[in-house]
BADREN-122802 format. One record per residue (C-alpha): x, y, z; residue in three letters; chain. Coordinates in nm, 2 decimals, always signed. Last residue first. Layout:
N
+--------+--------+--------+--------+--------+
:     c1 :     c2 :     c3 : residu : chaine :
+--------+--------+--------+--------+--------+
:      X :      Y :      Z :    ALA :      A :
...
+--------+--------+--------+--------+--------+
This chain:
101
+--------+--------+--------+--------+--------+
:     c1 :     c2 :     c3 : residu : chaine :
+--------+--------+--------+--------+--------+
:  +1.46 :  +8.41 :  -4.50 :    UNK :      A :
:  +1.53 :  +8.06 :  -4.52 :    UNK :      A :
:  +1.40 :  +7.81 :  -4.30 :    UNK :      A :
:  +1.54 :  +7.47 :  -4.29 :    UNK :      A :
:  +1.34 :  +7.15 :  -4.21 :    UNK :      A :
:  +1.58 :  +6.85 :  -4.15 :    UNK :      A :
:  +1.47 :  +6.51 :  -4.25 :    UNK :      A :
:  +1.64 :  +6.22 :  -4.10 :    UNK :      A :
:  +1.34 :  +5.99 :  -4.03 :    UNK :      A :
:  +1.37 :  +5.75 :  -3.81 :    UNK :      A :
:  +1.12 :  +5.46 :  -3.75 :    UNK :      A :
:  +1.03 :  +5.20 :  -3.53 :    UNK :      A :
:  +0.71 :  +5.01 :  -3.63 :    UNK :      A :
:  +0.47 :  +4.89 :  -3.31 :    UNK :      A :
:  +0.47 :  +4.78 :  -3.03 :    UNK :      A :
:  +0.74 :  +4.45 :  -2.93 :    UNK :      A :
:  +0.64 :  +4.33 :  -2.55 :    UNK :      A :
:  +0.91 :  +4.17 :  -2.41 :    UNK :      A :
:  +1.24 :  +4.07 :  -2.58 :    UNK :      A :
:  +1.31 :  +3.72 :  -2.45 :    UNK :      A :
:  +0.99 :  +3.61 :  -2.37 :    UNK :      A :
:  +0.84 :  +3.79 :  -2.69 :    UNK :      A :
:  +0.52 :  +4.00 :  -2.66 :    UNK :      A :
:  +0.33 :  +4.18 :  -2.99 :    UNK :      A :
:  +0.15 :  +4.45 :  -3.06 :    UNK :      A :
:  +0.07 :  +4.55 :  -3.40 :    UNK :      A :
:  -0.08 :  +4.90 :  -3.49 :    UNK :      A :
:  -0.24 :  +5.00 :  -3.80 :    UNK :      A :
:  -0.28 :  +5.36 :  -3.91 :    UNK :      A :
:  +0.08 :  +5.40 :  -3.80 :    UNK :      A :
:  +0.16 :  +5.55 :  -3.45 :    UNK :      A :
:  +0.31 :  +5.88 :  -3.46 :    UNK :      A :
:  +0.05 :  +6.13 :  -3.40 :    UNK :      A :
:  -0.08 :  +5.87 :  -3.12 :    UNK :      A :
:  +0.19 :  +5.91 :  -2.91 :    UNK :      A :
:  +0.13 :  +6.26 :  -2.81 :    UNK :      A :
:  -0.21 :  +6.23 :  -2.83 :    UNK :      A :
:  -0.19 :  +5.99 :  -2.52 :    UNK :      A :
:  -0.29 :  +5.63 :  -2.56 :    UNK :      A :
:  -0.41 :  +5.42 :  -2.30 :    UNK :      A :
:  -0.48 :  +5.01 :  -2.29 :    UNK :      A :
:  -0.74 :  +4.82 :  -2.16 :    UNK :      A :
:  -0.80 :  +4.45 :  -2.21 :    UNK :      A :
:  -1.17 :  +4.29 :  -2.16 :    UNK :      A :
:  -1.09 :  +4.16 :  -2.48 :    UNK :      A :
:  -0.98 :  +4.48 :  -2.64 :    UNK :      A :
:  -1.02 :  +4.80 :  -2.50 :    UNK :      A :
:  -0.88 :  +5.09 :  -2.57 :    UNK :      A :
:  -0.85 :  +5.45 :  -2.37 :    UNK :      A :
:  -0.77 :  +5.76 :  -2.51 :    UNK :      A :
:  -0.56 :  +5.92 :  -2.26 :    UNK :      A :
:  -0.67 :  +6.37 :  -2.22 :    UNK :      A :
:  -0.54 :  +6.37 :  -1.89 :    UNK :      A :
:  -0.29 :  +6.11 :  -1.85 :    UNK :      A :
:  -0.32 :  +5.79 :  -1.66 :    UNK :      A :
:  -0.04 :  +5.67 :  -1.38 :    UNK :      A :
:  +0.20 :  +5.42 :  -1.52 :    UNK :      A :
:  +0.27 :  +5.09 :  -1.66 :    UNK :      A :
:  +0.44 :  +5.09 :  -1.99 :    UNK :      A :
:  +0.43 :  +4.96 :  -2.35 :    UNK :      A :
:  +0.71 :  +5.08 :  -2.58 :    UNK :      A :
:  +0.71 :  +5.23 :  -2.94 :    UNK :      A :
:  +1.04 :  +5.34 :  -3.04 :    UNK :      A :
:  +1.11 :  +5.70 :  -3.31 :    UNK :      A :
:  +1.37 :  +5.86 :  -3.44 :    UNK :      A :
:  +1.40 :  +6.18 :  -3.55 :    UNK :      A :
:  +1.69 :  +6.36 :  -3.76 :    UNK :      A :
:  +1.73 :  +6.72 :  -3.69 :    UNK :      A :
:  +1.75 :  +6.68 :  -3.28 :    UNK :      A :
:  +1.73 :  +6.36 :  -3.18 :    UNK :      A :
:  +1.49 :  +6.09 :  -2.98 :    UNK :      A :
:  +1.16 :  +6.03 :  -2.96 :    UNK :      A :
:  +1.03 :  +5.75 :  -2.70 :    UNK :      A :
:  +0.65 :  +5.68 :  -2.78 :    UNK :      A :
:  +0.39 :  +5.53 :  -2.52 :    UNK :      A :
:  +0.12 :  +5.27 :  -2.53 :    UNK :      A :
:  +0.02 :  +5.30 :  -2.18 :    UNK :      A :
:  -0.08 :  +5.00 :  -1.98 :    UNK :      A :
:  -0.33 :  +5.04 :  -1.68 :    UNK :      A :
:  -0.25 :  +5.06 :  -1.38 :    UNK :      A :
:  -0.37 :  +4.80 :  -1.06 :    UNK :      A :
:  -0.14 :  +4.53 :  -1.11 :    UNK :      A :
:  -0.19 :  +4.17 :  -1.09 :    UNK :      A :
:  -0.45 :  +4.09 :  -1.26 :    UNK :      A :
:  -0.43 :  +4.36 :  -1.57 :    UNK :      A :
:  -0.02 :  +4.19 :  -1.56 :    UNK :      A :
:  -0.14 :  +3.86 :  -1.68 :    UNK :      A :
:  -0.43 :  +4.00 :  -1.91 :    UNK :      A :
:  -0.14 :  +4.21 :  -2.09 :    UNK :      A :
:  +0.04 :  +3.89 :  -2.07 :    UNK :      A :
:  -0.20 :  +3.64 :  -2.27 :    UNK :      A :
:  -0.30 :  +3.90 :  -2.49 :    UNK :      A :
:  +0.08 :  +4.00 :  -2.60 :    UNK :      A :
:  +0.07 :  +3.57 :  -2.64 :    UNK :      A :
:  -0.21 :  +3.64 :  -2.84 :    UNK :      A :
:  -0.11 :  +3.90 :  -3.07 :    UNK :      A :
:  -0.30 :  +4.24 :  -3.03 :    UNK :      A :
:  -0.40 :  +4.45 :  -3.33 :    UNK :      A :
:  -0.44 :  +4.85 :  -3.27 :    UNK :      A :
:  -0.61 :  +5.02 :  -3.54 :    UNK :      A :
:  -0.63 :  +5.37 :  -3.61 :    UNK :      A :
+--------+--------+--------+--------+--------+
């Protein structure tokens, strides 16, 4: 997997690395019941057991396995004023799996 970091998402992530003491967490908000959807989000919180940790520029960021089964082989990152920082593909899927007996 490959995570790719814009530089004004570089310039903030090494903004808030100075003033705060966590560490970002790449982290994935699922949603639905037989359809799934998908939004990547970057938060600061307390590490995981088990967080893979990246570095990138003196940068670290943590990745669960939870999140990481979903991510795509190639990961942007990105950080808008206006919309903060953009991770990542959303995606839905609205495949059902149906068992029959």
């Amino acid at each position: 997997m490959i995570v790719k970091i814009t530089e004004a998402a570089m310039n903030k992530l090494k903004e808030m690395s100075r003033k705060d003491t966590q560490i970002p967490r790449i982290d994935a908000d699922i949603a639905g019941g037989c359809g799934l959807s998908v939004k990547f989000s970057l938060v600061l919180d307390e590490p995981r057991r088990n967080d893979t940790i990246i570095e990138y520029e003196g940068v670290h960021l943590r990745l669960d396995l939870f999140t990481k089964r979903y991510l795509d082989e190639q990961t942007q990152i990105d950080y808008l004023e206006d919309h903060g920082f953009i991770v990542g593909e959303r995606f839905a899927s609205s495949a059902c799996a149906i068992e029959i007996i």
